[in-house]
C-alpha positions, 0 to 999 in steps of 0.5 A, spaced: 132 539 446 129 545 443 127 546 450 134 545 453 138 548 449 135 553 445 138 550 438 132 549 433 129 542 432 124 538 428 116 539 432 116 531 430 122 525 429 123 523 421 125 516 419 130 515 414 133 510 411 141 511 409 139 512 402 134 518 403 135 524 399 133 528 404 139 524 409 144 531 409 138 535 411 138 532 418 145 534 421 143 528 427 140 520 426 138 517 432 138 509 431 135 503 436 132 497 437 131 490 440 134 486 434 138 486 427 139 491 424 142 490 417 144 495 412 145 494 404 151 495 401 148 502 398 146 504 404 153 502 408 156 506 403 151 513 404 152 513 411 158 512 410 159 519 405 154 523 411 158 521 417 164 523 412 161 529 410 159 531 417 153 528 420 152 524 426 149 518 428 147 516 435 146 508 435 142 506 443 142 499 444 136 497 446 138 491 448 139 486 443 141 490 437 149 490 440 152 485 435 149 485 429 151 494 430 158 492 431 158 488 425 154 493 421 158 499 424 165 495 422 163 494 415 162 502 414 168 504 417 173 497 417 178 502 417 176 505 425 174 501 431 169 503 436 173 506 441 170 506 448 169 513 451 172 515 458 169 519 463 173 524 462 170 526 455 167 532 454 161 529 452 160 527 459 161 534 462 156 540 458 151 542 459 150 536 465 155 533 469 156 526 468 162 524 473 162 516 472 160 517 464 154 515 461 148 513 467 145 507 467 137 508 465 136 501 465 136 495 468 138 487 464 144 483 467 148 488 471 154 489 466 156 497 466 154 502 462 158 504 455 160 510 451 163 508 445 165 512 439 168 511 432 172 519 430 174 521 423 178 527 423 178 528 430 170 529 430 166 523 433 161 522 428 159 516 431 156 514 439 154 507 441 150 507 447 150 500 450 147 498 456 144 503 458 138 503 455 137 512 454 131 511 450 128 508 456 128 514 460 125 518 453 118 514 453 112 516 456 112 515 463 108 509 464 112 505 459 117 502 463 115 506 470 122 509 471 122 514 477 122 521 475 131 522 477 131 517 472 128 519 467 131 526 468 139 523 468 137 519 461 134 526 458 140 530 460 145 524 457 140 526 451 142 533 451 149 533 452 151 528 447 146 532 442 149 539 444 156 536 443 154 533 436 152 539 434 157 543 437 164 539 437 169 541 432 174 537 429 181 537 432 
């Protein structure tokens, strides 16, 4: 990202937990996976305040995680839904140009990739990527053997959606 952007990032990921006192010290959270996620009532309710307070999380289904991520992501905002994305939105559009919406990286049953987003204030604080696999296109090269195009797509939806969540202001 620092590469691409010029906008200063850790060397190395940091995992936190929702409930870490050091949360508010990263302004973005990247979550994915294969199966269940389940938050604590303390931890639903941490994220809740940081997404709130000015953070940004962007949940990438990796497969498997989509329902227990809705059911999650509706128990800390029951008051919003998970509104889909059109193409038209900006995050689509800078710095790369995604005319269709979000890629997709990769392959499971042919449904379409979708962008789905959860906005307090007019700031979308929230990004759910889903059938699309983003994350596929980050691995090391050999893990899934993507081509070189493919990757590089998954890397510039990558940029984009960090540098709208760094950049948005509410409306």
């Amino acid at each position: 990202m620092q590469e691409r952007t010029g906008i200063p990032t850790a060397d190395r990921e940091v995992a936190v937990r929702p409930t870490d006192p050091s949360l508010r010290d990263y302004p973005f959270l990247y979550m994915t996976g294969h199966g269940n996620v389940r938050f604590t009532a303390d931890e639903r309710l941490a994220l809740r305040r940081y997404l709130l307070g000015g953070g940004f999380l962007h949940a990438d289904d990796n497969y498997g995680l989509d329902e227990s991520f809705r059911e999650e992501i509706a128990r800390i905002f029951p008051d919003r839904e998970l509104a889909e994305l059109p193409p038209e939105h900006p995050v689509f559009h800078s710095p790369y140009e995604f005319e269709d919406g979000l890629p997709k990286i990769h392959e499971h049953d042919g449904a379409p990739p979708q962008a789905f987003g959860i906005f307090h204030q007019g700031r979308l604080v929230v990004i759910y990527t889903y059938e699309t696999d983003l994350g596929d296109g980050w691995e090391d090269p050999g893990v899934h053997e993507d081509p070189p195009e493919v990757r590089e797509e998954a890397l510039r939806m990558g940029v984009n959606i960090f540098v709208f969540a760094m950049t948005q202001a509410a409306s």
